[in-house]
ROZALUM-984598 format. One line per 10 residues: number of its first residue (from 0); their letters; for each residue x, y, z of C-alpha. Coordinates in steps of 0.001 Angstrom, whole numbers, plus 500000, padded with zeros to 6 digits. Layout:
NUM> a> X,Y,Z | ...;
***
This chain:
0> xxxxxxxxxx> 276019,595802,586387 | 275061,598679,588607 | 271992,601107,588044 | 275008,603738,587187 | 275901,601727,584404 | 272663,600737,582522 | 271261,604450,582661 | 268916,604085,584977 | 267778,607055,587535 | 268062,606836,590762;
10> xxxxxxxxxx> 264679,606673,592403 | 263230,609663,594965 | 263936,609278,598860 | 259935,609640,598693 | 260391,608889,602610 | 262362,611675,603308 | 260215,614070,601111 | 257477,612495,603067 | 258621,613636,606586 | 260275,616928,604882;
20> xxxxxxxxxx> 257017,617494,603660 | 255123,616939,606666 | 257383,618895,608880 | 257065,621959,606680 | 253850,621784,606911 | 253207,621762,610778 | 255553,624224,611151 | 253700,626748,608856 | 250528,625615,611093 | 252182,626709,614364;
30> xxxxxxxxxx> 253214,629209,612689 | 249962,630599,612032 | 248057,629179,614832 | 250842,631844,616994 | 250177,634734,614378 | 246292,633962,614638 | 246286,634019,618596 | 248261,636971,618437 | 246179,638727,615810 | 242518,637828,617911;
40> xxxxxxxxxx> 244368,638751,620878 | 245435,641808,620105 | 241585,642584,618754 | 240277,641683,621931 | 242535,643556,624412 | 241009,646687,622467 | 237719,645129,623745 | 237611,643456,626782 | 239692,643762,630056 | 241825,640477,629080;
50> xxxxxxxxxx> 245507,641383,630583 | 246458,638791,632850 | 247009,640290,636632 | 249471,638334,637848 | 250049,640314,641489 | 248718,638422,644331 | 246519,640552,645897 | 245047,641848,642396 | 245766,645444,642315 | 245207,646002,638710;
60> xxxxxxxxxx> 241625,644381,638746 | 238531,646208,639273 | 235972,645281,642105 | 232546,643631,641002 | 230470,646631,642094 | 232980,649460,639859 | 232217,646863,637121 | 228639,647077,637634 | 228715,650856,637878 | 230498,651321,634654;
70> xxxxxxxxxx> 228382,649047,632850 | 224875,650754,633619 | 226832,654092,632963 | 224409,656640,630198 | 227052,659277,630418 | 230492,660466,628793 | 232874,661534,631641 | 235867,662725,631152 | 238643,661695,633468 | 241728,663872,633261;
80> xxxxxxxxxx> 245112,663136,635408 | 247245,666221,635387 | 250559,664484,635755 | 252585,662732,632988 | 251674,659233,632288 | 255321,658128,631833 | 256191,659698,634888 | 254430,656970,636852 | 256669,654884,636857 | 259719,656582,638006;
90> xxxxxxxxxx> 257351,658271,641306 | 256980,654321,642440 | 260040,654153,642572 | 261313,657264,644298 | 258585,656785,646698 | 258419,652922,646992 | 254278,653405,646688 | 252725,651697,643679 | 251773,654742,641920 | 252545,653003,638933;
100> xxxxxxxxxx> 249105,650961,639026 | 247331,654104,638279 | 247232,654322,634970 | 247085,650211,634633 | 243747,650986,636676 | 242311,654027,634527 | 242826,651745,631548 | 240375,649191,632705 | 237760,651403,633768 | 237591,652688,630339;
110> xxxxxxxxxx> 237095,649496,628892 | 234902,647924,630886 | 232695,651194,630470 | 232457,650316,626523 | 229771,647897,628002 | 227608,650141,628812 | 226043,653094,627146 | 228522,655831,628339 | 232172,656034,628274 | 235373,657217,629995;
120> xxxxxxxxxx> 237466,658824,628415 | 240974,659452,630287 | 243850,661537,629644 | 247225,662524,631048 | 247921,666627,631308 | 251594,668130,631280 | 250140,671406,633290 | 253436,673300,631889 | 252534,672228,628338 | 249225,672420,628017;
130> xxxxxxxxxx> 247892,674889,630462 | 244578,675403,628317 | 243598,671912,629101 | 243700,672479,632992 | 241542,675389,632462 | 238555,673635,630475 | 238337,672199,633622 | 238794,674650,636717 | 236049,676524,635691 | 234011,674520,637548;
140> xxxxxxxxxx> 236361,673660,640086 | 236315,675924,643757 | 240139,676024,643939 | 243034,675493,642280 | 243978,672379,640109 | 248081,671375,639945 | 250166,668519,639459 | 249011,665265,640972 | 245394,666248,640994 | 242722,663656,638656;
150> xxxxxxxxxx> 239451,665252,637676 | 236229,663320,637054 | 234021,665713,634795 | 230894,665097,633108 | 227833,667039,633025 | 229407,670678,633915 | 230551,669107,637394 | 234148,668350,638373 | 234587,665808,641632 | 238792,665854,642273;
160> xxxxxxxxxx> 241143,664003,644045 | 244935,663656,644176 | 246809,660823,643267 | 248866,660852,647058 | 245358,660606,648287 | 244715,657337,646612 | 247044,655720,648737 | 246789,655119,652710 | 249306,653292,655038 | 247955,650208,656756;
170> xxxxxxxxxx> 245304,649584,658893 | 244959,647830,661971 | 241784,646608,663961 | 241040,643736,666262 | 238730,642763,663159 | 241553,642395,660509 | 245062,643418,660329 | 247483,645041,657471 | 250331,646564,657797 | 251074,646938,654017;
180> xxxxxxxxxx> 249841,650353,651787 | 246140,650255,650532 | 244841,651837,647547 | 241661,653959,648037 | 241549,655188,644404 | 239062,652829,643127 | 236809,654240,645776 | 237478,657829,644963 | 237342,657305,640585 | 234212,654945,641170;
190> xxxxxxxxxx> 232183,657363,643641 | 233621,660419,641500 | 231882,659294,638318 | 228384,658408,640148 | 228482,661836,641801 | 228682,663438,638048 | 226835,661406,636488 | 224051,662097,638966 | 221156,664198,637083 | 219513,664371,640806;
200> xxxxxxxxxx> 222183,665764,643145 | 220532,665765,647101 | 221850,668484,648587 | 222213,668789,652183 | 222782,671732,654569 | 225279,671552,657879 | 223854,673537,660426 | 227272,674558,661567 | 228754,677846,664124 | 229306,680841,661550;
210> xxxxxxxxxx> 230992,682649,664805 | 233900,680457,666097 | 233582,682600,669373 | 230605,680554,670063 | 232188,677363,669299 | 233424,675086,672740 | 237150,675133,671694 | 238076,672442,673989 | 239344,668759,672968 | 236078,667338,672771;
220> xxxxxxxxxx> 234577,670152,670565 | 237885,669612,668011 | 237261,665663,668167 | 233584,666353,667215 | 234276,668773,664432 | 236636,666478,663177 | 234242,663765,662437 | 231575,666458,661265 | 234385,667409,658464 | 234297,663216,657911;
230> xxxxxxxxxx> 231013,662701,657615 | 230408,665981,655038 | 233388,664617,652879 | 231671,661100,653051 | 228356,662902,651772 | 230158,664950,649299 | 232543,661580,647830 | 228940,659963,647574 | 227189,662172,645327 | 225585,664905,647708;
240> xxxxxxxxxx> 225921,668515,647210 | 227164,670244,650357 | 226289,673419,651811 | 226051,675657,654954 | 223561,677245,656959 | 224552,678993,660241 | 222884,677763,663495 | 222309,681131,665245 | 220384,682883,662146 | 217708,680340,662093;
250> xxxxxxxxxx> 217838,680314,658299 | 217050,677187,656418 | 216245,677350,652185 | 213422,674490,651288 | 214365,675903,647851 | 218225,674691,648067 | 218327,671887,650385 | 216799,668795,651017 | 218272,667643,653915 | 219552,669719,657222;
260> xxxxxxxxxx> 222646,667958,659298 | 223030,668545,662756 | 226293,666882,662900 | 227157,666412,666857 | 226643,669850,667845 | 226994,670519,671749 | 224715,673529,672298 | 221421,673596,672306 | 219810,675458,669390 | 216903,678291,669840;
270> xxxxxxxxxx> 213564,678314,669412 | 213213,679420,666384 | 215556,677217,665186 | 212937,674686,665976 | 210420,676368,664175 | 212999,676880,661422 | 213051,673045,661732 | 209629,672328,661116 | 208856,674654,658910 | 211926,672826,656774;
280> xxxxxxxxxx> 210023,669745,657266 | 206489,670644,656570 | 207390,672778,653474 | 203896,673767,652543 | 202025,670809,652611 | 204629,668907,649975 | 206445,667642,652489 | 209837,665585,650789 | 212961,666992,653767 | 214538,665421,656024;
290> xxxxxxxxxx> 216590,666223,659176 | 219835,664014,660647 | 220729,664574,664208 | 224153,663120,664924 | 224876,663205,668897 | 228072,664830,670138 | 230449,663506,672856 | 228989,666021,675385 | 225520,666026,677301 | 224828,669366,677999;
300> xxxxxxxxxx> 221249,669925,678890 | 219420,670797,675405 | 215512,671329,676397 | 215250,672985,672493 | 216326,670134,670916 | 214884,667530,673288 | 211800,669179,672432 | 212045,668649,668953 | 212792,665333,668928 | 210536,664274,671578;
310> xxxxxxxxxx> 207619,665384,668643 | 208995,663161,666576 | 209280,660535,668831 | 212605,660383,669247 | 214354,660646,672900 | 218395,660899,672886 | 219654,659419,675799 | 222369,661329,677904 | 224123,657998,678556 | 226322,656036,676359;
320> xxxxxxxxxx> 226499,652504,675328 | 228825,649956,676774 | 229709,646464,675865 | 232887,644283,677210 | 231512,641253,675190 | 230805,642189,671969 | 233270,645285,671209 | 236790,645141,669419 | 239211,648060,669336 | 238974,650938,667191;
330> xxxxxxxxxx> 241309,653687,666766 | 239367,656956,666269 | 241736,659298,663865 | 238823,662489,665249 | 240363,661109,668974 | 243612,660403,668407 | 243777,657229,670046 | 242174,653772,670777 | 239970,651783,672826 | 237452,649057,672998;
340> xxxxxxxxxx> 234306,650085,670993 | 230818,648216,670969 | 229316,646522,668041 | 226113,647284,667101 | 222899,645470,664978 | 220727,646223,661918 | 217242,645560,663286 | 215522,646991,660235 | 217471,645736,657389 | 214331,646830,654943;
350> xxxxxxxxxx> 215502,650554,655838 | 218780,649636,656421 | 218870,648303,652947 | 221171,645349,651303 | 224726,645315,652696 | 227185,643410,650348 | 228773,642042,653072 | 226950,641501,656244 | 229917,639613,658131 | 231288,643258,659057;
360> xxxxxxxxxx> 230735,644428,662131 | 228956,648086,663081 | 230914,649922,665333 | 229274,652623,667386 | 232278,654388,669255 | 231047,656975,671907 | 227393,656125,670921 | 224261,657801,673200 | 220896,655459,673404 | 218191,656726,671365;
370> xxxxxxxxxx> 214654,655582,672875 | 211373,655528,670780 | 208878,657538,672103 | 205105,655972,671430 | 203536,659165,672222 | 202192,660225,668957 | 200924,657443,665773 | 201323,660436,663660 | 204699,659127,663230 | 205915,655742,662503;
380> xxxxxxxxxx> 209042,655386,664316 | 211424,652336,663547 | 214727,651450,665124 | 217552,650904,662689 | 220638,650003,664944 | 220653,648590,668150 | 223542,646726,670471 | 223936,643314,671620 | 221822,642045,674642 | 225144,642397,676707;
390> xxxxxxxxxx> 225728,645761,676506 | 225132,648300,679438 | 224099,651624,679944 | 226770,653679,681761 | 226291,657975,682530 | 229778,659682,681829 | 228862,662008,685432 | 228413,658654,686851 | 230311,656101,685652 | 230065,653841,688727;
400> xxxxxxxxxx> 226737,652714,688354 | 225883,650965,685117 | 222792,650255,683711 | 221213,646986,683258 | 222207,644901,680170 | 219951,644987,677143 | 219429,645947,674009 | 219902,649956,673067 | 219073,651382,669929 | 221847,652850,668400;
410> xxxxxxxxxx> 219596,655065,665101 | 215936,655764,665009 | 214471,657266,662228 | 210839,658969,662076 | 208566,659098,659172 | 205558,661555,658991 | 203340,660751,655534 | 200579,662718,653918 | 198729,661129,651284 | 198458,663616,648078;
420> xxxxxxxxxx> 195953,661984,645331 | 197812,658367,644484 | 201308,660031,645608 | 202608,659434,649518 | 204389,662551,650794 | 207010,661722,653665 | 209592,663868,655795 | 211517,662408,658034 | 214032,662942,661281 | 216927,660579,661459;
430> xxxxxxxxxx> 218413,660409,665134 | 222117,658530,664835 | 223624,658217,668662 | 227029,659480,667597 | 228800,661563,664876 | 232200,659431,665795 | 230373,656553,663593 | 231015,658993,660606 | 234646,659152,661508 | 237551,659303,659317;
440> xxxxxxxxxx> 238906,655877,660292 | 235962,653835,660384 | 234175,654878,656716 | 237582,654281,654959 | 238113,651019,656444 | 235731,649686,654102 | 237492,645957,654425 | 236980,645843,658131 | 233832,648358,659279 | 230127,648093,657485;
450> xxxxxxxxxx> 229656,651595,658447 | 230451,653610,655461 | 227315,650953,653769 | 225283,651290,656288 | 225246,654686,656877 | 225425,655566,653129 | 222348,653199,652492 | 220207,654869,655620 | 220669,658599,654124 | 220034,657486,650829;
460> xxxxxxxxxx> 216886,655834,651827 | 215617,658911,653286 | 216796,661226,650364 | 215183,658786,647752 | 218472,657706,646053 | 219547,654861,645137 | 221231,652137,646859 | 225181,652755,648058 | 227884,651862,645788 | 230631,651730,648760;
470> xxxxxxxxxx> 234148,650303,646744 | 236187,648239,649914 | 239845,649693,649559 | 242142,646815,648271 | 245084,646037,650510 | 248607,645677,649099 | 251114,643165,649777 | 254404,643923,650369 | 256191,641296,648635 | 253926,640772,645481;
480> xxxxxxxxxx> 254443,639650,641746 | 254079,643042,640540 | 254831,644578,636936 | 256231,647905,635793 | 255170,649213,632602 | 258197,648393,631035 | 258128,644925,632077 | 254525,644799,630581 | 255848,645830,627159 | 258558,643725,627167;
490> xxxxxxxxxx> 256419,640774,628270 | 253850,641933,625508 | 257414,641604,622863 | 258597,638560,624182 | 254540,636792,623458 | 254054,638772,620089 | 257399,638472,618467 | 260422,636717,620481 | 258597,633622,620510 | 256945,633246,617150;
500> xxxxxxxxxx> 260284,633574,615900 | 262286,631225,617964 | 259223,628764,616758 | 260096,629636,612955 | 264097,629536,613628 | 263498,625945,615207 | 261307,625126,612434 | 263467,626076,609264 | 266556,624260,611330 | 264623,620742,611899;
510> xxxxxxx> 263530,621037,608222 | 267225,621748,607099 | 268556,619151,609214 | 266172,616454,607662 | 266821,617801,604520 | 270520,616816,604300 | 269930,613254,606307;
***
């Protein structure tokens, strides 16, 4: 007789509730393991800096020293990009330049500066809708702010650059090669918010030609003034205030300036210029100036200036240096063209200061000797740069005879002290052999020159600042894993929601499917 028959029930599958059971219950685990991930991801993204850069030559990340920068930052800046946010996109791709990293780039500088005691605060300006907004901050700006320009403001200073300007076509050098696009911007932002964040400002005077009909208007003259205009913007990028005082009036404010350029120039200056000099110098006993001498490309005969160097030890050689051994080529954007340039040494690197990469070569293009003097212990006089024991001496009048090979110095600075109580007063006269280190090419090829560190660290040791911040530019590749926006959000829909539900879908289906075995 059958179980039917007698009455009896039918005992539970308690198997299958077993395994039905079990698979409900992983499933609700994943489940929430997925939601969980989700949930602490989302918590930290509004935290740290944890979006996954997945382009090969890792344009979205920030460099070690911008992270350090933002980190010990004390101040609110305010970074404002006058050019619609959504609009980045679409300008990458009329122009094929990444201009869409921008504002992937903006948003990690404002969170890594949440470590630190300051902030950034960034934000994207329609100039046609919001007018008002450009005007909070060209108040403080000498010119005119439009479309494309970014503004780093903090402290009732503006530094500005445009975003066209944060890109640069590729370099080439006998160093390192790329033919790609770099991106400069980090450089720019970075520098921008130490310069306004900067309660100290140096400020340094260009002793420049008021009257252009006293200015040498022939190609070397335009070459030097060229990298004069390179080295200013290099000062100004880095935190310096920038202003003029004309050669021929012999006019120099201790009051507004503590450091006088004389960037290359090619006459020689007066005597009372001189005096002017020293009197800068001296400034009643407190001492605390300094002066830079940059040579030019031509040798006239200078006694003035020769003068005042000679007092300070210093002797600027009418030759240049020469080396077929250790040189590389070097294209000068202040020349126009190329040639082989030699490589030069620290030989102080306590003045010099720490260089973050010290593999990078020095390149001194069109570079005069500059001797040390011992004629006076008044003033301690160190070399700073100086060439390779193959390089040569050789006299542009007389380029047929070259000098015997050696070592040249290359920068020479000069330190006169005065002790004042427990306090040790110094001026000092820095003596580089050529404004073309300064120029255009060379300090923005960060990844292939150490001069923009080097030089940066020098001036800054003699204007009591702090060590150089100098941000390498990051070269592009061509052919790169790189995402859009929109393929950000849609990779940020297809990890937050696509695939916790194609998880639940498979879920409910294996638990239907054992269900009805």
């Amino acid at each position: 007789m059958s179980k039917k028959e007698t009455g009896e029930k039918k005992p539970r599958n308690l198997k299958k509730f077993k395994y039905g059971s079990m698979s409900f219950v992983i499933i609700v685990l994943v489940v929430a393991i997925v939601v969980a991930i989700n949930i602490i991801t989302g918590l930290l993204m509004k935290r740290y800096p944890i979006k996954l850069d997945l382009t090969s030559d890792k344009r979205y990340e920030l460099c070690d020293e911008t992270i350090e920068a933002l980190k010990n930052l004390d101040t609110d800046v305010d970074i404002a990009v006058i050019y619609p946010k959504e609009a980045f996109e679409s300008l990458a791709n009329y122009y094929g330049v990444p201009y869409d990293m921008i504002p992937e780039i903006l948003e990690k500088y404002q969170i890594y500066a949440k470590d630190g005691n300051g902030s950034i605060n960034v934000e994207y300006i329609d100039s046609t809708k919001d007018p008002d907004k450009v005007n909070k901050y060209s108040k403080y700006y000498n010119g005119e702010l439009s479309d494309g320009y970014v503004v780093v403001y903090a402290n009732e200073q503006v530094k500005v650059t445009h975003i066209a300007q944060m890109f640069t076509s590729g370099s080439q050098s006998y160093y390192q090669q790329s033919n790609g696009i770099q991106f400069v911007g980090e450089s720019a932002i970075t520098s921008a918010i130490l310069a306004v964040t900067d309660a100290n400002p140096v400020k340094a005077a260009f002793m420049i030609y008021a009257d252009s009909t006293q200015q040498n208007l022939a190609f070397s003259m335009q070459a030097t003034y060229s990298a004069e205009q390179s080295f200013e913007q290099f000062l100004s990028k880095n935190g310096y205030e920038i202003g003029y005082t004309d050669i021929q009036t012999n006019e120099i404010s201790r009051d507004d300036y503590d450091i006088v350029v004389l960037p290359g120039i090619e006459y020689d200056i007066s005597e009372d210029t001189v005096d002017a000099l020293e009197t800068f110098l001296y400034n009643d006993s407190k001492y605390g100036k300094s002066v830079v001498y940059l040579g030019g490309y031509i040798a006239s005969d200078m006694p003035n200036l020769t003068a005042f160097l000679d007092k300070w030890g210093i002797g600027v050689d009418a030759s240049f240096i020469n080396d077929e051994t250790n040189c590389m080529t070097v294209t000068l954007a202040s020349m126009g063209s190329s040639g082989l340039v030699p490589t030069v040494n620290v030989s102080d690197s306590e003045k010099v200061g720490t260089l973050p990469n010290t593999t990078l070569p020095i390149v001194a293009p069109i570079t005069r000797a500059v001797n040390v003097l011992d004629k006076n212990t008044e003033y301690v006089v160190t070399e700073l740069l100086k060439s390779n024991g193959t390089s040569y001496l050789i006299n542009p009048e007389d380029s047929e005879n070259a000098g015997e090979n050696g070592e040249y110095s290359a920068a020479v600075l000069s330190t006169r002290e005065l002790q004042s109580g427990v306090d040790i007063l110094q001026s000092n006269v820095l003596a580089i052999g050529s404004i073309f280190m300064a120029d255009n090419t060379i300090l923005n090829n960060t990844s292939s020159y150490n001069n923009a560190n080097v030089l940066l660290n020098i001036v800054n040791g003699i204007a009591g600042k702090d060590d150089a911040v100098i941000i390498p530019q990051k070269n592009l590749e061509t052919s790169t894993l790189a995402l859009t926006s929109g393929q950000l959000k849609g990779l940020k829909i297809l990890v937050e929601w696509i695939i916790p539900l194609v998880v639940v879908a498979a879920g409910v289906v294996i638990l239907v499917r054992r269900k009805n075995r």
